[in-house]
N, C-alpha and C positions, 0 to 999 in steps of 0.2 A: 809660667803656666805649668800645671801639675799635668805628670804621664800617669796615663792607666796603665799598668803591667798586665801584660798575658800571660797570663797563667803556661809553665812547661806543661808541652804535650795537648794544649787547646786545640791549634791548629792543624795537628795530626792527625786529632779526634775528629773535629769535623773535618776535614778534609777526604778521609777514609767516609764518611757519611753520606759527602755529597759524591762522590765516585760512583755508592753501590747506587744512590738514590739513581743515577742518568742513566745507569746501566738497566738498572730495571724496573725503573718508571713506574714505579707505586701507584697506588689511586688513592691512597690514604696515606697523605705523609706523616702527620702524627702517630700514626700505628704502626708505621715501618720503623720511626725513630725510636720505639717502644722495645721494639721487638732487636733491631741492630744494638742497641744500646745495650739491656739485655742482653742479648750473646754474647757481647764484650766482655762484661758483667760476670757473667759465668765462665769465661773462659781465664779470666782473672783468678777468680775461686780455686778454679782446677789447677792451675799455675803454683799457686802457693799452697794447695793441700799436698802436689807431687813435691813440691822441695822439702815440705818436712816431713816426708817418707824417705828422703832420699837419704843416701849414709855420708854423704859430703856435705862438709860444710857450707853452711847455706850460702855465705858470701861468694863458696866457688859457682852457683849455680848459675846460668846461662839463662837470662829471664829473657822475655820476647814481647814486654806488656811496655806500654808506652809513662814513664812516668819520671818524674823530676830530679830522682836522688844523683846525684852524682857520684858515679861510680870508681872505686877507690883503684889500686895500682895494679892486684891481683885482679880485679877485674876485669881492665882494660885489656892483661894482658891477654889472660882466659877469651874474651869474647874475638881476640885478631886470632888466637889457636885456633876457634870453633867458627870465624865468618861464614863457612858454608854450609852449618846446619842451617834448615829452615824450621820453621815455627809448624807444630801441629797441630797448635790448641784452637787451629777454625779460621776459615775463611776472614770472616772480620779483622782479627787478628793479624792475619798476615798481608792485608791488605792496608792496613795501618803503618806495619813495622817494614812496607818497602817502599811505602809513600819517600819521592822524595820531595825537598823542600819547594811549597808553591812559587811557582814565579808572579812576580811582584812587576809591572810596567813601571810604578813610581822609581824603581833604580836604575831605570834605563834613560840615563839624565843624557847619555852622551849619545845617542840614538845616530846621527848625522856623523858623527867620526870614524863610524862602520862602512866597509866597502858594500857597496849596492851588487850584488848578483846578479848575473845579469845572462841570462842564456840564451845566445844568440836563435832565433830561427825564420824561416823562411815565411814570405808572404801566404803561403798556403799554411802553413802548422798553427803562424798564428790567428789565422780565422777560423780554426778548428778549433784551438783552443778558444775562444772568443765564444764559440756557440755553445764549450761545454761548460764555460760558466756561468752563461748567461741566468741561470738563475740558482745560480749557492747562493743559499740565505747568507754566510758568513761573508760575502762579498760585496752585499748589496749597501750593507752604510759607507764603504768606502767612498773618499771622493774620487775625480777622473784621474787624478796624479797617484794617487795610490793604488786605483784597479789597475794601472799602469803598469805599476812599477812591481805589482804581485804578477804580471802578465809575464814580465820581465824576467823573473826569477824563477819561472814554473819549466818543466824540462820533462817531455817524453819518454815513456814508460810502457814498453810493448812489451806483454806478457803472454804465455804460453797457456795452454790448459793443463789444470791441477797447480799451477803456480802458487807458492805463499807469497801473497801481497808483506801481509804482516801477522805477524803469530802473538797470538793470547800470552805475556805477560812479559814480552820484550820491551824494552824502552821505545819511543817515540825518536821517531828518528825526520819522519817527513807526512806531511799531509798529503791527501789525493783526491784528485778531482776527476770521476769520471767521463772517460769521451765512449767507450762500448765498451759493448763485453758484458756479459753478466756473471756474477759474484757471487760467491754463499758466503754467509755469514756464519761461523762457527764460534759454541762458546763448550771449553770443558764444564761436566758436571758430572761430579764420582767419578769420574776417571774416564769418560765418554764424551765423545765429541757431537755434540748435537745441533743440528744446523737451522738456528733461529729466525731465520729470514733469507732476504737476496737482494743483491743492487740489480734491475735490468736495466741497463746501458745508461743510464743517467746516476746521477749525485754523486758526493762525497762520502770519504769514511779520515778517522783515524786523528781527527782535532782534538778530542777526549785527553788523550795521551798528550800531544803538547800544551793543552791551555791549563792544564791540570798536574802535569807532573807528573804523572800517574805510568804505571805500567799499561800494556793496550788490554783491552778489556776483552777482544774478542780475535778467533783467526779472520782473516780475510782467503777466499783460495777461488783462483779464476778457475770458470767452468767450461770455456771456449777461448780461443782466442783473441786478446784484447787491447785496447790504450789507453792509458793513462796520463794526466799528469800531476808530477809530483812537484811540493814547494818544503822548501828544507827547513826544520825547528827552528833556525835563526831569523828567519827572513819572517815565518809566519809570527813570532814574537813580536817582532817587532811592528809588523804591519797591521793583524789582525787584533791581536788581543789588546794591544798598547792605546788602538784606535777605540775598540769599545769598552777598556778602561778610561778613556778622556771622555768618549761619550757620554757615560753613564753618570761622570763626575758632572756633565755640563747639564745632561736632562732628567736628574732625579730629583731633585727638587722642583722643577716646572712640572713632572709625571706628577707627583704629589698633590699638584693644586687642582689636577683636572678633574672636577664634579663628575663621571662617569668613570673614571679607574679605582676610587678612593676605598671603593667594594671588594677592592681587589686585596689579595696579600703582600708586604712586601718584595716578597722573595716573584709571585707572580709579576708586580710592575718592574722589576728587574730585567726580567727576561722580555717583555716589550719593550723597554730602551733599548736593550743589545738589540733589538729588531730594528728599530726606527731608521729611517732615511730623511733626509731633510732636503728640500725643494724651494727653491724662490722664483714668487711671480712677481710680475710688471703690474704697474697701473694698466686695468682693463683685461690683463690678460687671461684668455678660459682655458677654468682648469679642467672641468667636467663638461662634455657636449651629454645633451639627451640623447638618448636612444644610444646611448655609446654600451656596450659592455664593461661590467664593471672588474676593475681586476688590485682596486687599493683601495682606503682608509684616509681619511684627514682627520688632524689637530691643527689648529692654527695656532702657532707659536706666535707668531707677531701680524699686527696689522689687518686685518679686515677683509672678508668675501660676502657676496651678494649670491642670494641663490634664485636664480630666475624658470620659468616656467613658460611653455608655453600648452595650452589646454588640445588634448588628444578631441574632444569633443567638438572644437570648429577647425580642425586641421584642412587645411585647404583654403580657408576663408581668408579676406583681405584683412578682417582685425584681429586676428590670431598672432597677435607679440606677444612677445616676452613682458611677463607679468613677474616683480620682484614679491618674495613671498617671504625672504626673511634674510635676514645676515647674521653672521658669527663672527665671534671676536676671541681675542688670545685664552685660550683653555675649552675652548668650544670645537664642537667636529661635527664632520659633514663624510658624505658617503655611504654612510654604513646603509641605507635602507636598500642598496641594490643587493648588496652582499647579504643582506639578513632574508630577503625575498627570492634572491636568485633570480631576479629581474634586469632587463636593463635601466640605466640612469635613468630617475624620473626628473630630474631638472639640471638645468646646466649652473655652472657655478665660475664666478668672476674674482679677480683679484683687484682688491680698493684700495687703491696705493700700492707700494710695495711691501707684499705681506710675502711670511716666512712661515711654509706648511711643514709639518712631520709625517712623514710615509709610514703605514704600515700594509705590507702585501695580503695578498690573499689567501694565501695559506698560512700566515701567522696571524693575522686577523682571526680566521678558523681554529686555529691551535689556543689564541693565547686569551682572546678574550670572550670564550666562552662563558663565563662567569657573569657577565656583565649585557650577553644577548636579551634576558628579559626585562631591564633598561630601554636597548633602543627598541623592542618590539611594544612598549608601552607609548613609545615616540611619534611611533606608525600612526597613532589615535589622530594627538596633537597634529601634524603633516596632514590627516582627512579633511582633521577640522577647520584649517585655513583654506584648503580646497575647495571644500564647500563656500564656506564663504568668499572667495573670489570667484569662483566659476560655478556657483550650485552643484557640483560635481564632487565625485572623490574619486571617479573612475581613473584618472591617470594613475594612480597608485595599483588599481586592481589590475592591469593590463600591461 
């Protein structure tokens, strides 16, 4: 079978790309790639219009641009004399030329012959830690042996006020999960520190930097006194990334088939696989009560649910059951009408044999598949119209 070759310097290009892109969350990605791409671009230009001003020979000259040639003896030597100049020619630039090489899960064939970390603590530490993960998004596809075993490896982290957590363009050394304290988020800009946000006592910071290879993008500097906990670049390679690199490999081709993402972009259905959790029911078993609050999303991967009803309008009365109003089958989903209305469940929802559900939460729900809300709110119609027709009503929807 024939290899595609990549091109030197591909992967540095985009990689430097998607850095600035999570850093600063564009609203137009093609016009940011217009525009980064661009600066690149011109920072190239500027690069080799100073070498041929300059009075040294051009081979001695010290480039900073990312490209293929392979560099001759003088060079080699020339660029170990000068290792600690840094590049001028722009942000882009230099954000490129300190990139180092991404980490790849497929070479971590030996995963198991690595000693497990393991940081001892106390019955109390670890239900503190327990409550301050309970909802990192990067935690929740894990299974129970691996939320375990990242539980295992996590180690307290009491910090003072004015504390540097982590500083803008240090290498990645540990992720962290917060338990209190609140946070500034600081990012240089012109040579000033400016303070972009804040953690108050919940979430994470500092995965950028290990899933990415990247230098950290921003300071972190506690504003009170606080706790933390931190899980060290090995342990997180191994467990987080590794795990939504096999995810993404097992459910991007079934994301693909499902008639309501297909609207989406690639690069959007990616970032819902890295969200997804996956759940299996029993025959009979409920997965949705009515009246319940709604706080997740279904796919049904495998196997079959019944979605039942029972009518708000004879509530109280002796023939007010459970009335089946439809099922869904492998690529189909259920839920969304709580979360698109802000209402509670309007029916309860059963497992027909043992089926096999895909999670997605409610704030990635919110986040990712806003593209695709005027879909299910066309849905809402279709849902009246069986209503009426079973109960002359469509009131449980309004209410």
């Amino acid at each position: 079978m024939s290899t595609v070759e990549i091109p030197a310097g591909l992967k540095e290009l985009l990689q430097g790309y998607t850095v600035e892109v999570l850093r600063r969350r564009p609203p137009d990605l093609v016009d940011f790639a217009v525009q980064h791409f661009t600066k690149i671009l011109e920072n190239q230009r500027n690069d080799q219009r100073a070498k041929k001003r300059s009075a040294r020979p051009a081979r001695k000259g010290v480039t900073f641009e990312t490209n293929s040639n392979k560099p001759n003896k003088d060079e080699e030597e020339e660029e170990e004399e000068e290792d600690t100049v840094k590049s001028t020619t722009g942000k882009y630039n230099r954000r490129v030329s300190v990139c180092a090489e991404a980490y790849n899960p497929d070479d971590d064939d030996d995963d198991d012959a690595e000693p497990r970390v393991v940081h001892p603590k106390t019955d109390e530490q670890r239900r503190r830690l327990q409550d301050a993960c309970r909802d990192i998004l990067l935690f929740k596809t894990l299974d129970q042996e691996q939320f375990s075993e990242v539980l295992d490896g996590m180690f307290e982290v009491l910090v003072k006020p004015q504390e540097h957590i982590i500083d803008q363009g240090d290498d990645g050394d540990n992720f962290y999960v917060i338990e209190k304290g609140v946070y500034d988020i600081l990012v240089q800009k012109d040579g000033v520190s400016i303070c972009v946000g804040k953690y108050d006592n919940k979430g994470s910071f500092g995965e950028l930097a290990l899933m990415y290879n990247t230098p950290r993008a921003a300071t972190i500097v506690a504003t009170q006194e606080g706790a933390l906990w931190g899980l060290d670049r090995a342990t997180f390679h191994r467990l987080i990334v590794k795990n939504n690199a096999k995810k993404r490999k097992m459910y991007e081709a079934f994301i693909e088939c499902v008639p309501l993402l297909k609207s989406l972009e690639l690069s959007e259905r990616m970032k819902i696989v890295d969200v997804l959790g996956a759940r299996a029911f029993k025959d009979g078993e409920r997965i949705i009560t009515q009246g319940d609050e709604a706080d997740c999303f279904y796919i049904v991967e495998s196997g079959e649910v019944k979605i039942m009803i029972k009518s708000k309008t004879k509530a109280g009365q002796q023939d007010n059951t459970e009335v089946e109003v439809a099922r869904c089958s492998r690529g189909q989903y259920f839920g969304e009408l709580a979360l698109v209305t802000n209402k509670p469940r309007a029916a309860s929802v059963y497992a027909v044999g043992e089926t096999k559900l895909l999670v997605i939460d409610i704030q990635a729900f919110e986040r990712l598949l806003g593209p695709c809300m005027e879909i299910m709110k066309r849905n809402i119609t279709q849902y009246e119209d069986q209503l009426v027709a079973l109960f002359g009503s469509s009131v449980d929807l309004k209410h």
